[in-house]
C-alpha positions as CSV (number, residue, x, y, z in Angstrom):
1,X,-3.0,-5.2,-36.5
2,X,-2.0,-1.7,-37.1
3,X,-2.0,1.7,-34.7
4,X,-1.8,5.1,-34.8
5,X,-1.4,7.8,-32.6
6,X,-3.2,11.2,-31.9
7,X,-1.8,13.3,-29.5
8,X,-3.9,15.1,-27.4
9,X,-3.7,17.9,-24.9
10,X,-2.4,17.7,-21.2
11,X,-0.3,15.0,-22.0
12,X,-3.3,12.6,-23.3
13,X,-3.4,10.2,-26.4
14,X,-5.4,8.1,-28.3
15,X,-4.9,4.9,-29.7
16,X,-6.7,4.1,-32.8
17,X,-6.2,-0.2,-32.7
18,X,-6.9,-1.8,-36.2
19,X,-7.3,-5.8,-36.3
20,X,-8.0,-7.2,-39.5
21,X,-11.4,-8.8,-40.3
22,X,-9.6,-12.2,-40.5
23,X,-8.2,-11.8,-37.1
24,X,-11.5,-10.6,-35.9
25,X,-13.2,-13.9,-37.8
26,X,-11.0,-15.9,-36.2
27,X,-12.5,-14.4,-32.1
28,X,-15.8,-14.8,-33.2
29,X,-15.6,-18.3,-34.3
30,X,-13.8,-18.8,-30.9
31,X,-16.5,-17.1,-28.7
32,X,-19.1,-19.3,-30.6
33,X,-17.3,-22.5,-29.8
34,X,-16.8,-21.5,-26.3
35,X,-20.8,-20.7,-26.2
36,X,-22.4,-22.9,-28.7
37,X,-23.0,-25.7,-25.7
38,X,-25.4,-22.9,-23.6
39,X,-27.4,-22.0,-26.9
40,X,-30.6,-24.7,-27.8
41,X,-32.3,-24.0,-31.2
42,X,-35.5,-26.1,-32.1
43,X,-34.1,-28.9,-34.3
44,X,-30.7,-29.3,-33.1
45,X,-29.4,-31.0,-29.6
46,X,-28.0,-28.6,-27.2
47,X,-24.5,-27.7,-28.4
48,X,-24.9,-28.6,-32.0
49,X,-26.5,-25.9,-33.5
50,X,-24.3,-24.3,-36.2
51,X,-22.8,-20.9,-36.0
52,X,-24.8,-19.5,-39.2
53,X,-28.1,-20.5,-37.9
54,X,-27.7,-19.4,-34.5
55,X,-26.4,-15.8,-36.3
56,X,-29.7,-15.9,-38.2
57,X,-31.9,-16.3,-35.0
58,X,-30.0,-13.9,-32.5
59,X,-28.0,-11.8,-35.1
60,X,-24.4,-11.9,-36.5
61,X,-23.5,-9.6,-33.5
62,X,-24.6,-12.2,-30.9
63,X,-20.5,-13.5,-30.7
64,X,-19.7,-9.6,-31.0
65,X,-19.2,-9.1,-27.6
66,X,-17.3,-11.9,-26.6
67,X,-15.1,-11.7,-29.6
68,X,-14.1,-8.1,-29.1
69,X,-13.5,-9.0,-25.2
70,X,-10.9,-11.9,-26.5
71,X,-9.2,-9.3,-28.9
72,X,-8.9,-6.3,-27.5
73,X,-6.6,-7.0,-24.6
74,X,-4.1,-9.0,-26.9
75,X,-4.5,-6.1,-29.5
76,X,-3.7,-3.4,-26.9
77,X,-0.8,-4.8,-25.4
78,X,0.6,-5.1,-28.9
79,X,0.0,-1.5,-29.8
80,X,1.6,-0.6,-26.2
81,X,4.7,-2.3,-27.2
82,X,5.4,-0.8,-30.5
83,X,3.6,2.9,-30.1
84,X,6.7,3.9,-28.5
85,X,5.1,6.2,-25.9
86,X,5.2,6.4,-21.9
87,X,2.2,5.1,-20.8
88,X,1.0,6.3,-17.2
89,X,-2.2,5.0,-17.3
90,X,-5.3,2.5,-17.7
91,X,-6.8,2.9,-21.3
92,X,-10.0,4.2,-21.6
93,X,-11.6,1.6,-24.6
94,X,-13.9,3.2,-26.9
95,X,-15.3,0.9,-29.9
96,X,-15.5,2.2,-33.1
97,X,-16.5,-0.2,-35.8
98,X,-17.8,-3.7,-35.1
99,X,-18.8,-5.3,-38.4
100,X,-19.4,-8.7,-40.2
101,X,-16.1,-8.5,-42.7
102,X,-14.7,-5.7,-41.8
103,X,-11.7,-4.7,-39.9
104,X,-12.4,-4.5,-35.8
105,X,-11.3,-0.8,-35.1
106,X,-11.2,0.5,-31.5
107,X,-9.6,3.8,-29.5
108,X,-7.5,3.1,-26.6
109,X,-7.5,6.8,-24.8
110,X,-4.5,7.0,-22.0
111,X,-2.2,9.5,-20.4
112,X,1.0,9.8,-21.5
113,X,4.4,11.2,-19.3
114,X,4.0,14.6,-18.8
115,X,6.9,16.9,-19.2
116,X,8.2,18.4,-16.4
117,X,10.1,21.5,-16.3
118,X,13.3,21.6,-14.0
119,X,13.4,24.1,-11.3
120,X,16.5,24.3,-9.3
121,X,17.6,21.4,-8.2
122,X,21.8,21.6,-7.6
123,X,22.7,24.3,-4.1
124,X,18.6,23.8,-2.9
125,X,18.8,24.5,0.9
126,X,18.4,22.1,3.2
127,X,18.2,21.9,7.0
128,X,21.3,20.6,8.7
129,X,21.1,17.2,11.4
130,X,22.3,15.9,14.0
131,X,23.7,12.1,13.9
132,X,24.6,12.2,17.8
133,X,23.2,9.4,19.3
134,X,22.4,9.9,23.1
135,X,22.5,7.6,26.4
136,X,18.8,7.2,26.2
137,X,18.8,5.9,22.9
138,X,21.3,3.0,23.9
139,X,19.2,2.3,27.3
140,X,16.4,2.5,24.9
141,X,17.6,-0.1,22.3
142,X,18.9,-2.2,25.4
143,X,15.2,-2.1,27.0
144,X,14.0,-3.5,23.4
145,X,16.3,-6.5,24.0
146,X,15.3,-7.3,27.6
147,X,11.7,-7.1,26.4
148,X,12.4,-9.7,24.0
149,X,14.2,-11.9,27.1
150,X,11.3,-11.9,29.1
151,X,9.1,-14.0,30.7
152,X,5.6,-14.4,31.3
153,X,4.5,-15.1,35.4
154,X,1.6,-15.5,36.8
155,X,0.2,-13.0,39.5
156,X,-2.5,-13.9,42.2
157,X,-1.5,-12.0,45.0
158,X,-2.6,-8.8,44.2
159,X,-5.4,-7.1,42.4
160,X,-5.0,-5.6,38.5
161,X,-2.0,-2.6,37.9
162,X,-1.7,-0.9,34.5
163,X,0.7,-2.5,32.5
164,X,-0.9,-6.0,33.4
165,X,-1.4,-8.3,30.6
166,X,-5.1,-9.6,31.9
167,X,-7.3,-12.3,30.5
168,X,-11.1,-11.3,30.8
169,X,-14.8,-12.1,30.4
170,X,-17.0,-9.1,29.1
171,X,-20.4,-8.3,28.5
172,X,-21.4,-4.5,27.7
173,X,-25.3,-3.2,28.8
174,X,-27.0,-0.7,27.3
175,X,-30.0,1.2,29.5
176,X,-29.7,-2.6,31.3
177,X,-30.7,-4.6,28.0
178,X,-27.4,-6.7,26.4
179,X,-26.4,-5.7,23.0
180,X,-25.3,-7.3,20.0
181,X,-21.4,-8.0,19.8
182,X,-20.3,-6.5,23.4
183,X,-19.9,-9.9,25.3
184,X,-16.1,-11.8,24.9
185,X,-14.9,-15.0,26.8
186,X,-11.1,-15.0,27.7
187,X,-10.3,-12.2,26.2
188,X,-7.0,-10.9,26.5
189,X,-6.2,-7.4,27.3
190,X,-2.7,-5.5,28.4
191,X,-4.1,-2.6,30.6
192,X,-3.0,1.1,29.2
193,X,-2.5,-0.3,25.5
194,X,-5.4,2.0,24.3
195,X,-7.0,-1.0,22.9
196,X,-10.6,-0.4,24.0
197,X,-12.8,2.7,24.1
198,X,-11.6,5.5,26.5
199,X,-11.8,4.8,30.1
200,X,-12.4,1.4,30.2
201,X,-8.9,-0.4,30.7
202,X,-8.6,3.1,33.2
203,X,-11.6,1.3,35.5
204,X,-9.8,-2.1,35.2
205,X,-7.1,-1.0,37.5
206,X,-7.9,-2.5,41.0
207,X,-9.6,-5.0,40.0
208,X,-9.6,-8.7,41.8
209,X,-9.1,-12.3,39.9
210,X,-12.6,-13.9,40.3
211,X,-14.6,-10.9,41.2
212,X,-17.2,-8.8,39.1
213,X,-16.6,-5.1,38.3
214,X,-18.7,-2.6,36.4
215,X,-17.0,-0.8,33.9
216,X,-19.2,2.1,32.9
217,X,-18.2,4.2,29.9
218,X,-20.0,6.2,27.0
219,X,-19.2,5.2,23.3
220,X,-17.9,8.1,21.3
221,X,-20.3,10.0,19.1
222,X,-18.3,8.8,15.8
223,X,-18.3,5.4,17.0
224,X,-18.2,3.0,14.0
225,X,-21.6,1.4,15.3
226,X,-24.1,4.0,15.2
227,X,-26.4,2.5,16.9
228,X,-24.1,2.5,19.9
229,X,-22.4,5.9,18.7
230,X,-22.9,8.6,22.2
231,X,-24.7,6.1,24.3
232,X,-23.7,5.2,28.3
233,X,-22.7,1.5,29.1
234,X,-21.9,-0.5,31.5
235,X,-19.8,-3.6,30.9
236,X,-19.8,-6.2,33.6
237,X,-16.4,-7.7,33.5
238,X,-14.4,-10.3,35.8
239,X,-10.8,-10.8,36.0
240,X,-9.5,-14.6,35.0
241,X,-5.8,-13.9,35.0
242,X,-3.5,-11.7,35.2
243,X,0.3,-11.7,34.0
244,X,3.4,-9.2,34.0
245,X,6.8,-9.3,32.6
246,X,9.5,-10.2,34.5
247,X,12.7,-8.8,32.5
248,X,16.2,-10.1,32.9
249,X,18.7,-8.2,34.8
250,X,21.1,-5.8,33.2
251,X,23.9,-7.2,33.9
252,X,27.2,-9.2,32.0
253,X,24.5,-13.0,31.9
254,X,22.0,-10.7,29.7
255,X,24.6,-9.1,27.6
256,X,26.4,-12.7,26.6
257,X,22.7,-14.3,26.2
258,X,21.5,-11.8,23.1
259,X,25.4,-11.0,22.0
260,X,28.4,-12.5,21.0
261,X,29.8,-10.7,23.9
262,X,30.9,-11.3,27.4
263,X,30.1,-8.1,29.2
264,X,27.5,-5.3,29.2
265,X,30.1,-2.7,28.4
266,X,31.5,-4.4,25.5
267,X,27.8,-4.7,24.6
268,X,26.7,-1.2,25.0
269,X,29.3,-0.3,22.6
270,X,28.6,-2.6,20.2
271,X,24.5,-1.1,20.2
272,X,26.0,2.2,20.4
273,X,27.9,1.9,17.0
274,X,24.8,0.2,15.5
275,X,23.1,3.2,16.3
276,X,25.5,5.4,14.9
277,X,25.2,4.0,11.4
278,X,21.9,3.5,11.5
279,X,21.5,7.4,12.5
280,X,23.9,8.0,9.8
281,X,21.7,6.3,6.9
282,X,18.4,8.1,8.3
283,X,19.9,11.3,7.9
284,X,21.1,10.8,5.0
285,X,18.0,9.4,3.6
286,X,16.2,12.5,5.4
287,X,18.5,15.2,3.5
288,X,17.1,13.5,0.0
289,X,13.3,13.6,0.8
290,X,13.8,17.3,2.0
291,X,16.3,17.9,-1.0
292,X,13.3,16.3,-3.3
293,X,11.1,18.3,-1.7
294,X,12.5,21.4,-2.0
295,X,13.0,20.2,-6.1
296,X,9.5,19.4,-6.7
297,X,8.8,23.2,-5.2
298,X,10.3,24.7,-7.9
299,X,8.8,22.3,-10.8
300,X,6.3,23.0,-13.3
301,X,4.3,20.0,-14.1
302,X,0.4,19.0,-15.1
303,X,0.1,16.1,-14.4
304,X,-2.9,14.4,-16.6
305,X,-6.0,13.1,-14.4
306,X,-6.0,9.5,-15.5
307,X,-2.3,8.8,-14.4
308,X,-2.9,10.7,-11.1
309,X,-6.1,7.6,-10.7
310,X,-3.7,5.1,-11.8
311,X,-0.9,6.1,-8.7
312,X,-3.7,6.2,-6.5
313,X,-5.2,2.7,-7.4
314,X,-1.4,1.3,-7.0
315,X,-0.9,3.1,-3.7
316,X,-4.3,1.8,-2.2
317,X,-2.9,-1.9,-3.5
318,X,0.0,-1.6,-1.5
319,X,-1.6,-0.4,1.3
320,X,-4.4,-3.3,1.0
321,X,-1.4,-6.1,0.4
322,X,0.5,-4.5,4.0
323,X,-3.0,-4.8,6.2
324,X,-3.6,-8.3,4.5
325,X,-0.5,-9.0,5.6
326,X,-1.2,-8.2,9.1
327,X,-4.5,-10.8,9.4
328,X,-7.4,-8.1,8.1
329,X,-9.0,-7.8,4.3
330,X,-8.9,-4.7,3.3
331,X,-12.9,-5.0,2.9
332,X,-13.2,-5.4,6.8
333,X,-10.5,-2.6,7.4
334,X,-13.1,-0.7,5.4
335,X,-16.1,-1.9,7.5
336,X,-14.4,-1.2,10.7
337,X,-13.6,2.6,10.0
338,X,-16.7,3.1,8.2
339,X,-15.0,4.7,5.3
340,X,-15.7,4.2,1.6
341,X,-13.1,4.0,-1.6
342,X,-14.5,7.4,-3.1
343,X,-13.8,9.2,0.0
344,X,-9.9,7.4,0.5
345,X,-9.3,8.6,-3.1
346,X,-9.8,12.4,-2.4
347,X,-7.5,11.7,1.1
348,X,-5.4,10.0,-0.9
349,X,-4.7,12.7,-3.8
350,X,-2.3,15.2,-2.6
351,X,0.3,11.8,-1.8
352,X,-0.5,10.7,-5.1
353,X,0.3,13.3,-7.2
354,X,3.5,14.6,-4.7
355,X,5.1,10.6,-5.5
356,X,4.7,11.0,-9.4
357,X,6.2,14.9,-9.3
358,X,9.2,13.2,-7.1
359,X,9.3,10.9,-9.8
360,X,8.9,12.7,-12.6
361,X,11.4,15.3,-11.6
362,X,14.1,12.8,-10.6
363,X,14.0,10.8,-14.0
364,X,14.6,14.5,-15.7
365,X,17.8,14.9,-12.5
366,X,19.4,11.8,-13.9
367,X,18.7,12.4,-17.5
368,X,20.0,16.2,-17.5
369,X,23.1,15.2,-15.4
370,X,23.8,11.5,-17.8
371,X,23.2,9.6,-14.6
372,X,22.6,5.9,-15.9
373,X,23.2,2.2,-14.2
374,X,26.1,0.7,-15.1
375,X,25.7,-3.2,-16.1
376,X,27.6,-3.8,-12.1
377,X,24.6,-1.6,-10.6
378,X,22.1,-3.5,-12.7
379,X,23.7,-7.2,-11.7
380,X,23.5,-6.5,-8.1
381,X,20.3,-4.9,-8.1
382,X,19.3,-8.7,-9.5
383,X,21.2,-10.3,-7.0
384,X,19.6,-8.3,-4.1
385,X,15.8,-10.0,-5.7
386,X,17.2,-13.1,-6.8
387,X,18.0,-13.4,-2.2
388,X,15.1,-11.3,-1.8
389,X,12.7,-14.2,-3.3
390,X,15.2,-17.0,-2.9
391,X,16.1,-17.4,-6.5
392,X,18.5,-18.3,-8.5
393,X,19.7,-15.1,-10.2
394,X,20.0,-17.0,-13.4
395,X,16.2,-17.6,-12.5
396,X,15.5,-14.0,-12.1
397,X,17.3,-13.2,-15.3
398,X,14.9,-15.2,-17.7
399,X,11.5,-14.3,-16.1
400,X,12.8,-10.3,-17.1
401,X,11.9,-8.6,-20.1
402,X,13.3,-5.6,-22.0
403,X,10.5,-3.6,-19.9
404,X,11.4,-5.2,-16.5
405,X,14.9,-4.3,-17.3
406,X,14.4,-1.3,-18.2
407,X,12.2,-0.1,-15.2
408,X,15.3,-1.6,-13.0
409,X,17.7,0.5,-14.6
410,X,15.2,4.0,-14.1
411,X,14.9,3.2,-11.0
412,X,19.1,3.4,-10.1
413,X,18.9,6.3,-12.1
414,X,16.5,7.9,-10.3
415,X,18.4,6.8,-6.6
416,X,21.1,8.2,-7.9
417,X,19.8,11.4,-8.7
418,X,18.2,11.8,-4.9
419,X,21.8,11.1,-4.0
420,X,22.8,13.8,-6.4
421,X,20.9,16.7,-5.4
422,X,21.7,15.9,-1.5
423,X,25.1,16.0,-1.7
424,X,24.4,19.3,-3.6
425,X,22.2,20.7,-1.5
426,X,23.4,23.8,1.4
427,X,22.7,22.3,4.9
428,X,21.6,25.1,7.4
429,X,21.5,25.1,11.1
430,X,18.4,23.9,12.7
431,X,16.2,27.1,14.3
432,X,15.2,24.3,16.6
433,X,17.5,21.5,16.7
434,X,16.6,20.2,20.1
435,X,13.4,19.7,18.7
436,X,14.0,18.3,14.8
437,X,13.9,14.5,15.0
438,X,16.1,12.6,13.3
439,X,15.9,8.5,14.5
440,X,13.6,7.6,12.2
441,X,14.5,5.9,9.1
442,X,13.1,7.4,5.8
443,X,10.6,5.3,3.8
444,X,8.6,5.9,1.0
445,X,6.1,8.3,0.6
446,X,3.1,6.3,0.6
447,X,4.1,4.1,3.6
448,X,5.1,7.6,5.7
449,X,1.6,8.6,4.9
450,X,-0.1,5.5,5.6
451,X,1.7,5.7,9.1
452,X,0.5,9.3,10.1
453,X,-2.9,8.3,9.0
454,X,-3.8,4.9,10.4
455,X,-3.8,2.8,13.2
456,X,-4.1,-0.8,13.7
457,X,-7.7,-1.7,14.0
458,X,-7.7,-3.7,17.3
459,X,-11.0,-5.3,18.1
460,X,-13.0,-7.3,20.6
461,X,-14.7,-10.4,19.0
462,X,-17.3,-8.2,16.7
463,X,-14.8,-5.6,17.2
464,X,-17.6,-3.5,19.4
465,X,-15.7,-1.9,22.4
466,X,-12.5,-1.5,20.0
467,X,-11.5,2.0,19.5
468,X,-12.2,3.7,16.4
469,X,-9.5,3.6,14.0
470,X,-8.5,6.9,11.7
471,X,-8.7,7.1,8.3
472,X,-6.7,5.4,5.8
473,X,-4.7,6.2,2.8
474,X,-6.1,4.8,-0.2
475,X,-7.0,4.8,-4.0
476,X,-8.7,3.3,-7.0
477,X,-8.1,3.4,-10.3
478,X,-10.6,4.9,-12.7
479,X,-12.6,2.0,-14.5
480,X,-12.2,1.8,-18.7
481,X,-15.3,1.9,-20.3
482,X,-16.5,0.5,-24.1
483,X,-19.4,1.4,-26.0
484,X,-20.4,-2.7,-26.6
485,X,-17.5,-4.5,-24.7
486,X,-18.0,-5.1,-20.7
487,X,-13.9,-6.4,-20.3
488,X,-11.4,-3.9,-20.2
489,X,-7.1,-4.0,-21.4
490,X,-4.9,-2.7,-18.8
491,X,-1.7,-1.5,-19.3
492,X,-0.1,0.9,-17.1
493,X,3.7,1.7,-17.3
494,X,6.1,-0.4,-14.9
């Protein structure tokens, strides 16, 4: 096999992939054995037909396909090992000679990693935070842990308050006719959490265990159902149960239950300091996003259109691998909005292409300023998987190549340079520091943006009097295409 490359503008290449005609030989032969049992020719019982007289029948090019599919990916991942260039993206596959005894020669076109050009990045000015922690914070943390101590009691004295935690039966009415998904049994429902349409939980409130009441409310006009989108119900429901929280008190029994000490102000204290550092790493992670930001202002960068698919096809992964996580397919997170890929790509863009300019100008931080790993950074980073993943690190170690390796390594670098430009940045006071918040901790860019523009879908049994959710974050990556072969090589840079 044998590759050259042709560099071509905004930060594109192409790959012209050789493979020898013996190589090639050798894939057809294999995509006739693994075929030969589905062919029949007259004469012959069904999988002994030999190769040459099949070929005369159907044509030599009948294994073509199949052949080129085998070699190709192999072929490509060997020519993306020793090109020697950053590869950001999918490769486009473009046959160019498919032959009986001749070398197999195919293009491979993919985006390369764009230069960027530094703006300023040392002295950028940032905007100065607070890491005061107040009362309410502590009462607030403390609140979390009494939530957690509490118990479940049965009410049956009184009729339904918001804040209940009800069990229902449902059925919803449409101009007096039933409709398709609107009836649940037992369903259970805290009144106020927002998980049904507007106004229903609202009508809920004085309700009595055992007895009917009408809920009427209208479906919003972008309801995901259209056929129930603007209409008036009416939703007969009845009250089986309803339950509250009874917390713990605040007092020094509580504080030695969920700590290791013996009175509530030794507790406080201890939540308090918690706080403190925790405050203390937000901020500090919030003066390197901004520091970033304020880099990436000042960059010059075009960023090629294949790479900017590729970041959006990862980020749309991630966010389909977090919602699997949580009990729903991304395909039925998909139904339930009523949104479609195409239209998650374009929302998805401006993220995309702001995380590889992050990137991008980082890697040339650490590289200007010689900021490397060491061989301690790299060891721990290993150690902090190996627990990660329960592994041996010894374990970790051999299922790493020189790629993984080196992908570790950039990434320190590039943590290193966020810490770099922070520490250089010029904090200024706050024009409205009452009002900046500061609690939260940073995370990455495309979780922040998943957060700001989702919800958890929360539905009834055919999700029907759930409220709509908002669009999602999401991306796909741009499909490589052949002239006669239907597979496709990925490689995409770790």
């Amino acid at each position: 096999m044998s590759c050259t490359v042709e560099k071509l503008d905004k930060s594109m290449a192409k790959l012209t992939i050789e493979v020898s005609a013996e190589d090639f030989e050798k894939a057809v032969e294999s995509a006739y054995q693994k075929q030969k049992n589905k062919i029949t020719l007259p004469g012959f019982r069904k999988g002994k037909a030999p190769r040459k007289m099949i070929e005369m029948q159907y044509g030599k090019e009948i294994f073509f396909e199949d052949a080129a599919n085998e070699v190709i990916p192999t072929a490509y991942e060997k020519a993306y090992e020793e090109c020697g260039e950053e590869i950001t993206s999918a490769p486009e596959i473009d046959v160019v000679q498919i032959e009986a005894g001749k070398p197999f020669i195919f293009t491979a076109t993919v985006a390369l990693k764009p230069e960027i050009k530094l703006g300023k990045y040392e002295g950028v000015s940032i905007e100065e935070l607070s890491t005061e922690v107040a009362e309410s914070e502590v009462d607030l943390a403390i609140d979390k842990e009494r939530e957690k101590s509490a118990r479940t009691v049965a009410v049956t004295d009184r009729a339904v308050q918001a804040g209940d935690m009800t069990t229902l039966d449902f059925e919803g009415f449409v101009d007096g006719v039933a409709f398709e998904g609107g009836k649940g049994e037992n369903y259970p429902l805290t009144i106020g959490s927002g998980a049904f349409i507007p106004g229903f939980e609202d009508q809920l409130v004085g309700a009595e265990i055992g007895k009917e009441t009408e809920v009427k409310v209208t479906f919003p006009e972008d309801y995901q159902a259209k056929d129930l989108a603007g209409k008036d119900a009416v939703f007969k429901c009845t009250i089986k149960e309803i339950k509250v929280k009874e917390l713990p008190a605040l007092d020094d029994e509580f504080a030695s239950e969920v700590s290791e000490f013996e009175t509530m102000d030794e507790y406080r204290k201890d939540v308090r300091a918690k706080l403190e550092e925790q405050r203390k790493e937000a901020v500090n992670d919030a003066y390197q996003d901004a520091a970033l930001e304020a880099v990436v202002e000042g960059c010059e960068v075009e960023i090629p259109a294949p790479m900017l698919e590729t970041e959006q096809r990862q980020m749309f992964d991630q966010f389909a691998q977090r919602i699997a996580m949580q009990g729903m397919p991304v395909d039925q997170y998909l139904q339930y909005t009523g949104q479609t890929k195409e239209a998650m790509i374009e929302q998805i863009k401006p993220q995309a292409e702001q995380k590889i300019k992050s990137r991008l100008a980082l890697e040339a931080i650490a590289a200007a300023e010689k900021l490397v790993a060491s061989d301690a950074e790299y060891e721990e980073e290993l150690a902090k998987m190996a627990e990660a993943y329960r592994m041996e690190v010894a374990k970790v170690k051999e299922l790493f190549g020189d790629r993984e390796e080196k992908s570790i390594r950039a990434d320190i670098a590039c943590r290193k340079a966020a810490e770099f430009i922070a520490d250089k940045a010029k904090k200024t006071k706050a024009k409205k520091a009452a009002t900046k918040k500061t609690t939260a901790k940073a995370v990455e860019a495309d979780e922040a943006e998943e957060k700001k523009t989702t919800k958890k879908a929360t539905t009834t049994k055919k999700a029907t009097t759930a409220k709509k959710t908002t669009k999602a974050e999401e991306g796909t990556a741009k499909k490589t295409t052949t002239k006669k072969t239907t597979k496709k090589a990925e490689k995409t840079e770790d």
